[in-house]
C-alpha positions in Angstrom: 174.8 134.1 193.6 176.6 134.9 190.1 175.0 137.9 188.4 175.4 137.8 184.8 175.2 141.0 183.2 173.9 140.9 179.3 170.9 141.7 176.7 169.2 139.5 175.0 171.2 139.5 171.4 174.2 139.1 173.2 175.5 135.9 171.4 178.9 136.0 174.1 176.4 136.1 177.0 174.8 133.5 174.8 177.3 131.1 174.7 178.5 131.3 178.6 174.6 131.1 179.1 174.7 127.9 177.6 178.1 126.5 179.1 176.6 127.3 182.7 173.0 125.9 181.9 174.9 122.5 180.9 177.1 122.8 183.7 173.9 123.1 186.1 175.5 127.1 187.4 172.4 129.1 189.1 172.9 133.1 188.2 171.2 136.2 187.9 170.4 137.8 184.5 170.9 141.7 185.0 169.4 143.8 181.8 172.6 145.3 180.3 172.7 147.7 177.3 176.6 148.2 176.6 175.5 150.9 174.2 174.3 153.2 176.9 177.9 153.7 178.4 176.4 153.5 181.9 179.3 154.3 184.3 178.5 152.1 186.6 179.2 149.0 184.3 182.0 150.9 183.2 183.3 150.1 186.1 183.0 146.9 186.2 184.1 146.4 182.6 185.8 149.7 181.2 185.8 147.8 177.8 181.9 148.0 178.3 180.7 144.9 176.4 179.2 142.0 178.1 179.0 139.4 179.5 180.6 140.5 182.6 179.7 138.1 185.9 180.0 139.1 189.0 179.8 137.5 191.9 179.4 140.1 195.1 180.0 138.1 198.1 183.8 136.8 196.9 184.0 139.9 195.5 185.1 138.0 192.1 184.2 140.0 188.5 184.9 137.7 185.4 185.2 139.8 182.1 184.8 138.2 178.2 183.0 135.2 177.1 185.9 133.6 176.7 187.5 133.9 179.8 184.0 133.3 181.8 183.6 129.9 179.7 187.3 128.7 180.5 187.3 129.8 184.3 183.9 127.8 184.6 185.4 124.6 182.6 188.6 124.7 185.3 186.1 125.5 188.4 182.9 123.0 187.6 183.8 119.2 186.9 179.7 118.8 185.2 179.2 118.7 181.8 182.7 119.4 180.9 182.6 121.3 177.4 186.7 121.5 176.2 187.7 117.2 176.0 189.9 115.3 175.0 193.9 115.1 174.6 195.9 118.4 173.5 194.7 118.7 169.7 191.4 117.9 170.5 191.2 120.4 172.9 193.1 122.6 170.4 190.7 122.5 167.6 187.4 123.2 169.8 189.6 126.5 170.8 190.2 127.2 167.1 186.6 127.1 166.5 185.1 128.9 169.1 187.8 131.2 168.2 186.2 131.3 164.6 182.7 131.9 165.6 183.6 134.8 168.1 185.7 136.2 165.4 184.5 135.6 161.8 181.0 134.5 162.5 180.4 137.1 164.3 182.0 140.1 162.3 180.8 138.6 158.9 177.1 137.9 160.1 175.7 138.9 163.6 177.5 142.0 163.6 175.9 143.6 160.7 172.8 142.0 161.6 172.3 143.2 165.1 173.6 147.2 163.2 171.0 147.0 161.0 168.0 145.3 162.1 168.6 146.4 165.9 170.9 148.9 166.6 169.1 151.1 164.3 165.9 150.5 164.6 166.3 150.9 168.4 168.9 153.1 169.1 168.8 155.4 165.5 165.3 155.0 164.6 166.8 154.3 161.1 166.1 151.8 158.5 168.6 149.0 157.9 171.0 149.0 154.6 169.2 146.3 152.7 172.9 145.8 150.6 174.5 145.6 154.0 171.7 143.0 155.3 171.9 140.7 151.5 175.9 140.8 152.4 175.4 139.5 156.0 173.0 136.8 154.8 175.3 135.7 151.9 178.0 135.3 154.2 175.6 133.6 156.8 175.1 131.0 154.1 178.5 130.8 153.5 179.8 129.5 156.7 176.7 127.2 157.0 178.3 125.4 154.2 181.1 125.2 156.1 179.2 123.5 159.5 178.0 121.4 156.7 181.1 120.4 156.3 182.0 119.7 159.4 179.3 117.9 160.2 180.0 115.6 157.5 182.6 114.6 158.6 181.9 114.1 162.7 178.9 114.1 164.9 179.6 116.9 166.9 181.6 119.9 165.0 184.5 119.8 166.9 184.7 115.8 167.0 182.9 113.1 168.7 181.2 114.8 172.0 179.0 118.0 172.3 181.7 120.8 173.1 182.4 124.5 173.5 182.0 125.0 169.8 178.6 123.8 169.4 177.7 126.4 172.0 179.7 129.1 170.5 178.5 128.5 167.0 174.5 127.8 168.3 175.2 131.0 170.3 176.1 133.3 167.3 173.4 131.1 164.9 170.7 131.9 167.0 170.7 135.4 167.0 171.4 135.6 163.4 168.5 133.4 163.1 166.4 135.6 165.1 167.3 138.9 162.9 165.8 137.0 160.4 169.4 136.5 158.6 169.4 132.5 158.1 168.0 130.8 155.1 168.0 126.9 156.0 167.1 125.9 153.0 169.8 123.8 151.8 171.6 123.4 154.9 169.8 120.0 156.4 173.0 118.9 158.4 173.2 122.2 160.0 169.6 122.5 160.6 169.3 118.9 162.4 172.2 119.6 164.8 171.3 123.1 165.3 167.3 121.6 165.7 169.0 119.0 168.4 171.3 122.1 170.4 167.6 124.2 170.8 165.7 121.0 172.2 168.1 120.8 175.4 167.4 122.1 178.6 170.2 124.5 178.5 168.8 126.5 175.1 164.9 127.1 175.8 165.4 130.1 178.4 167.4 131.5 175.5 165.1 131.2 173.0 161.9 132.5 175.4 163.7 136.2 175.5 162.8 139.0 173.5 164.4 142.0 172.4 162.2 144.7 172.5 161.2 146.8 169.4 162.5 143.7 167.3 160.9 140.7 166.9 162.2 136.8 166.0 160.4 134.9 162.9 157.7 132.4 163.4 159.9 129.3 163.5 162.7 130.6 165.6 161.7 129.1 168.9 160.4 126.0 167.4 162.7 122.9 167.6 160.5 121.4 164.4 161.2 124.6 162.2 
């Protein structure tokens, strides 16, 4: 059996969470907190971020989202998640790319600092300039799934693809630190509303991190 090591606000863990709950992949969770340094997962990952997976009896250790999600899309024909001919497959890289990277630096990054990281780890207060920036920006690149989404059903194209899991993935945790005003944003909010009603989303959105705690609508599907 896979063990998947990760914390709840882990939006990588998220998203190969998501790609093995479509792909029907039975694992383990295994509580990690990266920011503990533990040597043990040091070893398994000396970068020490999750997600790492492991699975014992092959003795086989897969390290970064990334590289989990794509060795699970060559391995398991189900619910295949990167389609289609070359560009296709091209542009749901790019934007997967763009939620690991900007998404995540721009908004869940100084989100999970502030409203987590501190409080649990610092016992400080957040930065409220640093969380208004975080949410600007959060609203800034909901215009652009708006935009996508204008423009196809799915935000990579026609079918539901790694980039609807990356960017649910990252969009959920900002939404549980409380850094997502939907107002305005009824494309998004619709396609995000239909990613949270499959099978594959509702452990995610059962989990709690402890010390900090989601808004009222975040595991609703109506919110």
């Amino acid at each position: 059996m896979w063990q998947l090591y990760q914390f709840p606000l882990c939006p990588f863990s998220r998203k190969v969470r998501l790609l093995l709950g479509e792909k029907g992949v039975g694992y383990d969770l295994v509580r990690e907190s990266p920011w503990l340094r533990r040597d043990e997962f040091l070893d398994l990952n000396p970068a020490g971020q999750t997600p790492v997976m492991v699975e014992a009896e092959r003795n086989v250790t897969l390290i970064d989202s990334t590289a989990i999600c794509e060795y699970f899309e060559e391995t398991i024909e189900k619910g295949p998640m990167i389609v289609g001919h070359a560009a296709s497959r091209a542009e749901i890289r790019r934007l997967v790319a763009w939620f690991d990277g900007a998404f995540y630096f721009d908004v869940v990054k100084p989100l999970m600092d502030e409203r987590m990281k501190k409080r649990l780890i610092h016992r400080q207060s957040p930065d409220a300039k640093a969380l208004r920036e975080a949410m600007r920006q959060a609203n800034n690149h909901m215009d652009y799934i708006d935009y996508l989404l204008d423009h196809r059903r799915w935000l990579a194209g026609p079918a539901l693809s790694l980039a609807d899991l990356a960017a649910a993935a990252h969009l959920s945790v900002a939404d549980y630190l409380g850094g997502v005003d939907w107002q305005g944003h009824e494309q998004t909010k619709a396609w995000y509303a239909g990613l949270k009603s499959r099978p594959s989303f509702r452990p995610l959105l059962s989990e709690r991190m402890e010390v900090v705690g989601p808004p009222p609508h975040y595991d609703k599907v109506d919110f």
